[in-house]
N, C-alpha and C positions, 0 to 999 in steps of 0.2 A: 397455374403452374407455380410453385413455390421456388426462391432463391436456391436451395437447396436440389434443386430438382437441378439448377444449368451445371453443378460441380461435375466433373466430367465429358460435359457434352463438348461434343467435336464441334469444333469452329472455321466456317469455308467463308474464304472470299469468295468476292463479286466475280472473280474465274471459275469458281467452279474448286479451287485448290483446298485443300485442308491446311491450314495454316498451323494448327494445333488443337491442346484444348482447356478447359475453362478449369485456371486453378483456385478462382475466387473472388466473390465478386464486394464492389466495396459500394456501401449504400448511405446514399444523403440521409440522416439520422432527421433531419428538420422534416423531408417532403414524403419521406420515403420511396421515394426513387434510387435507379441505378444510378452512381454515379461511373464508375468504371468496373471490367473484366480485367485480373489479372490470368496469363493463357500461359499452358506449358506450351515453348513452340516445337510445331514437327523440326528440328533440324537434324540431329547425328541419333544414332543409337546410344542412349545410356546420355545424353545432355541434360539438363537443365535449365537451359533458356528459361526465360522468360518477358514474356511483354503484357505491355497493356495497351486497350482500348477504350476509343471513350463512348460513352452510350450512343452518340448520332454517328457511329459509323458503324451500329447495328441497322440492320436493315428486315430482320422478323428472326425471333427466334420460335423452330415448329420443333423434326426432328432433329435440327442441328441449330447450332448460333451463324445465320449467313449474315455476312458483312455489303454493305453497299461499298465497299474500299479492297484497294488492294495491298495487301502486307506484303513490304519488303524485308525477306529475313538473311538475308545476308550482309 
């Protein structure tokens, strides 16, 4: 899978919930690794939120980004 590939993909916590989805991801230049997903979050119609997570509170990305954690968005 390419970095390019997770822009868009819908992003669920460890409930099961769609918390949002991946507005971009930011990458250690040294290891090349993820370092963080920045996420549009689900809140209102027409928001903008936004949050970040940090790579160890992915938990596998397949057809979505699942989280081992639970996002509090309120």
């Amino acid at each position: 899978m390419k970095v390019t590939d997770l822009i868009g993909m819908v992003v669920v916590d460890k409930n099961g919930e769609s918390v949002g989805t991946v507005n971009d991801v930011d990458i250690d230049e040294n290891s090349g690794s993820i370092k963080e997903v920045d996420l549009n979050l689900n809140q209102k119609i027409f928001s903008d939120e936004r949050g970040v997570i940090e790579f160890d509170q992915i938990e596998d990305i397949s057809y979505a980004v699942l989280l081992n954690a639970i996002l509090d968005l309120e």
